[in-house]
C-alpha positions as CSV (number, residue, x, y, z in Angstrom):
1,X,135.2,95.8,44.2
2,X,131.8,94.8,42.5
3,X,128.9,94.3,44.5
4,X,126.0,92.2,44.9
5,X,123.2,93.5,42.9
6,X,119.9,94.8,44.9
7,X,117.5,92.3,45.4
8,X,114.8,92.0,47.4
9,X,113.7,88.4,48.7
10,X,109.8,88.6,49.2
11,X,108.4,86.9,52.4
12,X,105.0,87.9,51.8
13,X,102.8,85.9,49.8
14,X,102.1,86.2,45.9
15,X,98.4,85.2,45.9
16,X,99.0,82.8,42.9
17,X,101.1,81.0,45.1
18,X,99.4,80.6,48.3
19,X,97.2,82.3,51.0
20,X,99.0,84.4,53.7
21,X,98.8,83.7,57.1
22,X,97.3,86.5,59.3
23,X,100.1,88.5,60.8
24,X,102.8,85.1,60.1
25,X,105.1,83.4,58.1
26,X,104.4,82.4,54.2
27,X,101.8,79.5,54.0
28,X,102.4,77.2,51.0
29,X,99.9,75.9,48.5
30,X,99.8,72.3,47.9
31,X,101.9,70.7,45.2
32,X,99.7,70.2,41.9
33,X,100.6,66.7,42.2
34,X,98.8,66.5,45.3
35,X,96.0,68.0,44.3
36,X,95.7,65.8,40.8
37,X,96.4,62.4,42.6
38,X,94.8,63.0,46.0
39,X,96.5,63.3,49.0
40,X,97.1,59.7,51.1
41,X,94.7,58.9,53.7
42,X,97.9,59.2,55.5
43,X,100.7,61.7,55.6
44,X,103.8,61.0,57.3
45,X,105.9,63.4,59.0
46,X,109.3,64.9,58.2
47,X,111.6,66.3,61.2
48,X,114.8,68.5,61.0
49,X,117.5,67.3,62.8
50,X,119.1,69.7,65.3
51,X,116.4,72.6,64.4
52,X,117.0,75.6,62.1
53,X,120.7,75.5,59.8
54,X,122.9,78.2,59.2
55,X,124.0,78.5,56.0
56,X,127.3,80.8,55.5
57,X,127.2,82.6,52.0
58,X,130.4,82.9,51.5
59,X,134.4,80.9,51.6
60,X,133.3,78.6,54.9
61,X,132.0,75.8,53.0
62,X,129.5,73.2,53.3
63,X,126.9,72.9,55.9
64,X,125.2,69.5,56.1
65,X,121.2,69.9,56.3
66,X,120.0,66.5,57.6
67,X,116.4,65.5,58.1
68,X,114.1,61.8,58.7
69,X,110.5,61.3,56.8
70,X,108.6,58.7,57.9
71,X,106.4,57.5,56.1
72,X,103.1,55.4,56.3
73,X,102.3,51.5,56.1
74,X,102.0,50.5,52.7
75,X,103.7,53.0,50.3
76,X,104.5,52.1,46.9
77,X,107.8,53.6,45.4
78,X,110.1,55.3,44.2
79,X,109.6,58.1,46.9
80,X,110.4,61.3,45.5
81,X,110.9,64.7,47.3
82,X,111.4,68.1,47.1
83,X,111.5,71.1,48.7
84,X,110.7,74.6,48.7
85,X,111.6,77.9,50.1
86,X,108.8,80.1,51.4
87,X,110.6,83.8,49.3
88,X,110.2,84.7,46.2
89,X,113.5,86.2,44.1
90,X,112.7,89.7,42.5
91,X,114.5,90.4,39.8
92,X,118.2,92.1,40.1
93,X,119.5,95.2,38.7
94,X,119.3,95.3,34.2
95,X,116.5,92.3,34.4
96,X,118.6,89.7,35.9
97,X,118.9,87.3,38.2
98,X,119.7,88.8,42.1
99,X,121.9,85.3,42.7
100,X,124.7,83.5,41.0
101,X,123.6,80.5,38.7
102,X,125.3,78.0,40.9
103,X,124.2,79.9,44.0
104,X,123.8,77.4,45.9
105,X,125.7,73.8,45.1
106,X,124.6,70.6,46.8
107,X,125.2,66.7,47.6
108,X,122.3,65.2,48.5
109,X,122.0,61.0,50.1
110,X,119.4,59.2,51.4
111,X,120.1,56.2,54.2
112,X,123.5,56.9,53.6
113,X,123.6,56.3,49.8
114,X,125.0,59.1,48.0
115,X,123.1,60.0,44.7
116,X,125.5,63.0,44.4
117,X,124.6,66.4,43.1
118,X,121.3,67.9,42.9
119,X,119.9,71.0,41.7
120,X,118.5,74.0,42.7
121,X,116.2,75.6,40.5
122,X,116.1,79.7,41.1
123,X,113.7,81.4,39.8
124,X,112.9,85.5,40.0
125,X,110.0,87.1,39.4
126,X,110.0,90.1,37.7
127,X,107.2,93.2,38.1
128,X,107.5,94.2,34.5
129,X,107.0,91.0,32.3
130,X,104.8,89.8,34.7
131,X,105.5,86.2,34.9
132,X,103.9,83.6,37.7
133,X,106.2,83.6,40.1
134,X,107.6,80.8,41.5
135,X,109.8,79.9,44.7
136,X,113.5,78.3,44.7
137,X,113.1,74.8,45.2
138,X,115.6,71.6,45.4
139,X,114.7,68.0,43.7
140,X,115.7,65.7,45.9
141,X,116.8,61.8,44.5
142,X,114.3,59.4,43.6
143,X,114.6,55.9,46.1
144,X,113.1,53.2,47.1
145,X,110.0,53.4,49.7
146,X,110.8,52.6,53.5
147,X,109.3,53.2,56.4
148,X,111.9,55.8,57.5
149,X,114.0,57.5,54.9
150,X,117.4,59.8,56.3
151,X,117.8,62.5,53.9
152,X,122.0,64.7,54.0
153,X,122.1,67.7,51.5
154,X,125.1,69.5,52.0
155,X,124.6,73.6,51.2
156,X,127.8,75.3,50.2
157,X,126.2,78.8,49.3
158,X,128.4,81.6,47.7
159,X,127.9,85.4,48.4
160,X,125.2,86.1,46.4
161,X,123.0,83.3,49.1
162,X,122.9,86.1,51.7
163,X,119.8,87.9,49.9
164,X,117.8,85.1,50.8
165,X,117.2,85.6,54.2
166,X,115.7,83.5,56.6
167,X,113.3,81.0,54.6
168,X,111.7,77.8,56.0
169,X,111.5,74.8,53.5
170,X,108.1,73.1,52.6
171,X,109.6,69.3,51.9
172,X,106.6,67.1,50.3
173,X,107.5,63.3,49.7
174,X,105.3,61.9,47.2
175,X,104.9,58.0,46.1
176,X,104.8,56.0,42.5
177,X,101.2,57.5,42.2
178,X,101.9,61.3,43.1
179,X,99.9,61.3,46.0
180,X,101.9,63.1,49.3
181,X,102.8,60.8,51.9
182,X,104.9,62.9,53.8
183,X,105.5,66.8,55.1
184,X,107.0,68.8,57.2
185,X,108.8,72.0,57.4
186,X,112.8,72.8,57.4
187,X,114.0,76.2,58.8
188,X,117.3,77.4,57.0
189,X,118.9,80.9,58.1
190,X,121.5,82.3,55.4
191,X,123.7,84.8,56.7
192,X,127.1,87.0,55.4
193,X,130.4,84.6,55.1
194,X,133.3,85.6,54.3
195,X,133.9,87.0,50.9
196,X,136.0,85.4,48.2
197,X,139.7,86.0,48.7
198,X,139.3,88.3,44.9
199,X,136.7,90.5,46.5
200,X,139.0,91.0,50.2
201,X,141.4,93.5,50.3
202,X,145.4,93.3,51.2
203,X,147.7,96.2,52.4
204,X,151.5,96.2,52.0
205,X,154.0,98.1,54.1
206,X,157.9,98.4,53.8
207,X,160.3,98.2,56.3
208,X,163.4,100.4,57.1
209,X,165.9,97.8,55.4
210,X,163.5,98.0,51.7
211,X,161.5,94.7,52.5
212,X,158.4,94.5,51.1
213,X,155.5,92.7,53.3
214,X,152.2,91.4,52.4
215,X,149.0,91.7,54.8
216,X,145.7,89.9,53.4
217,X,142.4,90.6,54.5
218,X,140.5,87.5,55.8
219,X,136.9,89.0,55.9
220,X,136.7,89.3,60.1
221,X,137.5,92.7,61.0
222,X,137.6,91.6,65.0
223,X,141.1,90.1,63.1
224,X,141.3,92.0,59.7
225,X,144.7,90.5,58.2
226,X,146.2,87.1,58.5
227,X,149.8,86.6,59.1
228,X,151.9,89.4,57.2
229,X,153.6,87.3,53.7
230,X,157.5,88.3,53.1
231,X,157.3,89.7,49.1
232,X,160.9,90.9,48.7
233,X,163.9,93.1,49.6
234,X,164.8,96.1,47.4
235,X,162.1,98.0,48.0
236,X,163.6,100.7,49.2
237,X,164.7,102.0,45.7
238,X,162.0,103.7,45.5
239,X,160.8,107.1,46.7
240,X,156.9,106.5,46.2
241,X,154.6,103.0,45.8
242,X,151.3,103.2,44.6
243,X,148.7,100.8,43.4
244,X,147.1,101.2,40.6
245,X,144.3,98.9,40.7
246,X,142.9,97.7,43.8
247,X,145.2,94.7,45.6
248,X,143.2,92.0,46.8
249,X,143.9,88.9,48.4
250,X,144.2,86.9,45.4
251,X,147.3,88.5,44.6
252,X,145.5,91.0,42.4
253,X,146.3,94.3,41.8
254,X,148.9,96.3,40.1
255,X,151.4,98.9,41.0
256,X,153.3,101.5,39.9
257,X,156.9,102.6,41.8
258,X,159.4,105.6,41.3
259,X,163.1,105.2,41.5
260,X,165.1,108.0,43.1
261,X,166.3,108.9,39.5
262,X,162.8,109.6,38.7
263,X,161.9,106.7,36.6
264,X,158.6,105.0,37.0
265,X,158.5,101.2,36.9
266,X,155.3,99.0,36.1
267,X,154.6,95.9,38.3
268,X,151.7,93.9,37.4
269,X,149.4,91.5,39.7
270,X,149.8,88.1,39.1
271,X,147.2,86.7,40.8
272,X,149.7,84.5,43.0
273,X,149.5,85.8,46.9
274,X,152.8,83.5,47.4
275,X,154.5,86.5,44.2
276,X,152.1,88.9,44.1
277,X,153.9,90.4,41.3
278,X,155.3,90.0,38.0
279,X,159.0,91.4,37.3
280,X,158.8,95.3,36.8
281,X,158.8,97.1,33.2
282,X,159.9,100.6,32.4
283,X,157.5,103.1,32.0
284,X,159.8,106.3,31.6
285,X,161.9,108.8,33.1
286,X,161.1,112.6,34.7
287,X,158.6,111.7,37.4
288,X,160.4,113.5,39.9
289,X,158.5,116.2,39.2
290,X,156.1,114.8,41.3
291,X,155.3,115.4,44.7
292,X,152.5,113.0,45.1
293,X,151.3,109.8,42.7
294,X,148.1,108.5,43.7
295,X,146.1,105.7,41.6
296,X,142.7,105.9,40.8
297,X,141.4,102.1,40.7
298,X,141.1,101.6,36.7
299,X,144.9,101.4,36.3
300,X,145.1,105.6,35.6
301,X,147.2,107.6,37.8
302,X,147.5,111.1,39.1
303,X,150.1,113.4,39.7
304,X,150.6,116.4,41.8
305,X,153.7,118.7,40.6
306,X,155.6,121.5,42.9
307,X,153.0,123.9,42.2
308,X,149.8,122.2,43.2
309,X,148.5,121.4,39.5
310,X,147.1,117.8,39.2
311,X,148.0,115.9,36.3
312,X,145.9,112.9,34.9
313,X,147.6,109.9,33.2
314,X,145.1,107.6,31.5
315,X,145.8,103.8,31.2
316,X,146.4,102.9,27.4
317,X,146.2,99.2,26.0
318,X,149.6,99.3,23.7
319,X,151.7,101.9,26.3
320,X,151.2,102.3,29.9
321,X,149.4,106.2,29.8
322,X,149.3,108.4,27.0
323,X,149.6,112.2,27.5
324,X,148.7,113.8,30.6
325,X,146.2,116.4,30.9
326,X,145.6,118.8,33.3
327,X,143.4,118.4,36.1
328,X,143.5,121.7,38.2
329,X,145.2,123.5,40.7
330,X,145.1,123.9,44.4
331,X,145.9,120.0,45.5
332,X,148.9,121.5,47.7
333,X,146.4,122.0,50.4
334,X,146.7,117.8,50.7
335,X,149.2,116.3,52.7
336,X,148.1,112.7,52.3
337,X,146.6,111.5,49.0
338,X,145.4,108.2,48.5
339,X,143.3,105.7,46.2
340,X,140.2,104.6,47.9
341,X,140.4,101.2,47.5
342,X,138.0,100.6,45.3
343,X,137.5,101.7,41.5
344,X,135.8,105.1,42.9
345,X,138.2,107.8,43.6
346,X,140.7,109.7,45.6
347,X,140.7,110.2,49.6
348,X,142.6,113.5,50.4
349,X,143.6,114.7,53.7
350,X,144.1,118.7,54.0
351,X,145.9,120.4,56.1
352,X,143.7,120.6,58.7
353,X,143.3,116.7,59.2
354,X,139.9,117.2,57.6
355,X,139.2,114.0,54.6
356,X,138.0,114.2,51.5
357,X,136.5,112.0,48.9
358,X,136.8,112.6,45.2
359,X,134.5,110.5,43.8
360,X,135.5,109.7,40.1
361,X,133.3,110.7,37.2
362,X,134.6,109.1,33.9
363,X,136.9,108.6,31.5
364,X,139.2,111.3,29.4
365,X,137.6,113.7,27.9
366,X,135.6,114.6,31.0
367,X,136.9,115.7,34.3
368,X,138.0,112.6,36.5
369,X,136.7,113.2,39.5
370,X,132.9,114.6,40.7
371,X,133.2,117.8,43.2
372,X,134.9,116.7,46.5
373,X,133.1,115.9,49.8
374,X,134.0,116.1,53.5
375,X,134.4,112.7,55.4
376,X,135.1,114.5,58.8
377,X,137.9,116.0,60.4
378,X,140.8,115.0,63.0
379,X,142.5,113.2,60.3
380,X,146.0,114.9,61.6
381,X,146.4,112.2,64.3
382,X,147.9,110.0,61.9
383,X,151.3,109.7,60.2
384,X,150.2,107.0,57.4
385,X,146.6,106.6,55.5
386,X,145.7,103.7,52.5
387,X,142.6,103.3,51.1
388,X,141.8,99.1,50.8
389,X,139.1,96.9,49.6
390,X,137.1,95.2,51.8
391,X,138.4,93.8,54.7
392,X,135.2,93.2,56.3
393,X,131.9,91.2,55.5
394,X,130.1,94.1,53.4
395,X,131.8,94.9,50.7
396,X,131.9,98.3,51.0
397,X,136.0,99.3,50.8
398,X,137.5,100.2,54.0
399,X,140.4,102.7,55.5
400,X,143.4,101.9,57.5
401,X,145.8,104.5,59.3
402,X,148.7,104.6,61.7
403,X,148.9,106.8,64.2
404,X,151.6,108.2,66.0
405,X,152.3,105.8,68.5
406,X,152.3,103.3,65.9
407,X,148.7,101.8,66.2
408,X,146.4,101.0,63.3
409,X,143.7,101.4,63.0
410,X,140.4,100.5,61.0
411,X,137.8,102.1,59.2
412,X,134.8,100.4,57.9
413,X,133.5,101.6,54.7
414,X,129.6,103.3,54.1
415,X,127.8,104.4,51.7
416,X,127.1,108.3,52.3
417,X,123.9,110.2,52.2
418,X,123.1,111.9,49.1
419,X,124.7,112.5,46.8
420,X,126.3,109.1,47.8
421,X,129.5,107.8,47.2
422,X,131.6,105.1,49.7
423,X,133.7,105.9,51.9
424,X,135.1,105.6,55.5
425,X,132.4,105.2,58.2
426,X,132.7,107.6,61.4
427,X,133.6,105.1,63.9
428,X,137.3,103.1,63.6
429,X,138.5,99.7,65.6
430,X,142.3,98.8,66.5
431,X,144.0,96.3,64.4
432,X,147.0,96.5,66.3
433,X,150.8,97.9,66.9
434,X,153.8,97.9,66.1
435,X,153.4,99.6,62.6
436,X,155.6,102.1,63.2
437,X,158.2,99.4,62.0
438,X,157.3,100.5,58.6
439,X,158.0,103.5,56.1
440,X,155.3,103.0,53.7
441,X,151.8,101.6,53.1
442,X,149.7,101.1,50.6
């Protein structure tokens, strides 16, 4: 799955912006609208309702940030506001942005009346052009002067949100003239939600009688699949199953199947969990000369033949794969292959339970895959293995496997020490039992 780009959200102080306070948090320069008009005899003060917010970035939702200005005797309106966050956004990976454009989306009323959306503005600074930098900030509604004004902003933040931390808000209320008649300080904490249902991972299993069931991640791994979906009957035509390209909750994801003639069948992701798939399509005949199929995330596939060679099968626009060519030899000493569950590569177990990753490398005419490293051993405890995308919170594609008693269980994905790569972390939680029920997983 694609990742969030590497930011870095900077808490310390750019010294165009503002001083730093000794040893604390970001102090924050007074607006130049202030500073032009004068500041009131009298500032009012500006109080957070039930203390700091958490904001999920992520599926949850909106989260309702609700503070009360009060403001002096005497002002003249329209009262406007705003408010800024005390980070500054670096720039993201190629020069761009490290957030979505609609990062954040928000309602925002005053006293009750609803002035509907406002906008953020996010801005990143970026080392190399050297432009002023400038913090994200929210305009809130222009209304009419009262002595006490209720301010709701809802905050529905999507995945890209996480990078900005922990910020507090400087909010300045400012009358008709400019000056600032009120201030005060809003503490926001955005934290990992769950990820979109495209960027979770699903796993399907087959039963004894040949139906097909459905398992979606929902992004908690203390409960990483929702109820298991019914997809079909039938299923047990076929002597191997393997995706292609990486199943996701969405009801992404495409797979390839093998009938016990030896003819491999095409079914494509719909993107409808309820039919996951679309109805199959012939690829061809004399795949029985396979002893393992095992996709590689881009919609290519390889094969292992009685004799240990590896054969690659490169997805083509107008036919499903071209020619194969040959990989290498050896890849008896596997007896579990699978796709990783992300666009990265091949997970082998040998036959001494030790795991492997096979990073891939590129497309035809270069090798697929980058020289193979060790996960760890003990792998020989369990009679199933599939590679998934992530069924977590970090994106990083994760491992499930069945042991003999039936339990499953689940690996976390990491990223390795150099020469890096993902894949499974050392340390596994259960999911559950029972999954001896089934024949098959992928």
């Amino acid at each position: 799955m694609a990742r969030v780009r590497t930011a870095v959200v900077a808490t310390v102080l750019v010294a165009a912006l503002a001083p730093v306070t000794s040893g604390g948090p970001v102090a924050f320069a007074a607006s130049p609208a202030a500073a032009a008009a004068g500041t009131a005899a009298e500032v009012g003060t500006v109080v957070q309702e039930g203390g700091r917010l958490t904001v999920p970035a992520g599926e949850e939702g909106p989260v309702t940030l609700r503070f009360t200005a009060t403001l002096p005797a005497g002002v003249q309106g329209p009262v406007t506001a705003s408010f800024q966050l005390d980070t500054v956004l670096f720039e993201g990976e190629a020069g761009s942005s490290p957030v979505s454009e609609d990062v954040i989306r928000s309602v925002c009323a005053v006293n009750g009346v609803s002035y509907g959306e406002c906008a953020w503005d996010m801005p990143y600074y970026s080392p190399i052009l050297q432009d002023p930098p400038v913090r994200p900030s929210l305009d809130l509604p222009a209304v009419p002067a009262a002595g006490t004004l209720s301010y709701s902003v809802t905050l529905d933040a999507d995945r890209t949100a996480a990078v900005l931390g922990h910020p507090d808000a400087l909010v300045e209320l400012r009358d008709g003239t400019g000056a600032t008649v009120a201030r005060g300080t809003l503490g926001l904490d955005f934290v990992v939600g769950t990820p979109s249902a495209a960027r979770r991972g699903a796993v399907h299993a087959r039963d004894e009688y040949g139906v097909l069931w459905r398992y979606e991640g929902t992004g908690d791994v203390t409960r990483p699949f929702a109820t298991r979906k019914r997809v079909g009957g039938g299923w047990n035509a076929y002597t191997a199953v393997v995706p292609i390209t990486t199943p996701t909750a969405d009801g992404r994801g495409d797979l390839v199947a093998r009938d016990k003639a030896g003819v491999l069948w095409y079914y494509q992701g719909t993107g409808k969990p309820s039919a996951p798939f679309a109805p199959r399509q012939r690829i061809g005949g004399g795949w029985n000369a396979y002893t393992a199929l095992v996709g590689v995330g881009d919609g290519g596939l390889v094969a292992r033949d009685g004799d240990g060679v590896l054969w690659r099968y490169e997805r083509k626009y107008n036919i499903p794969y071209g020619p194969r060519q040959r990989v290498g030899g050896g890849w008896n000493t596997y007896t579990a292959l699978t796709m990783s569950g992300a666009r990265d590569g091949v997970l082998g177990r040998d036959k001494d339970g030790v795991l492997w990753k096979y990073d891939r490398l590129g497309p035809v005419p270069s090798p697929p895959f980058k020289p193979r490293q060790r996960i760890g051993g003990g792998w020989n405890t369990y009679t199933a293995i599939a590679g998934t995308a992530e069924l977590g919170r970090d994106e990083y594609p994760d491992l499930v496997a069945r042991d003999r008693d039936g339990r499953l269980w689940l690996y976390q994905g990491v990223r390795r020490p150099l020469p890096g790569g993902l894949g499974p972390g050392p340390t596994r939680s259960l999911v559950g039992g029972g999954w001896n029920a089934y024949d098959l997983m992928f």
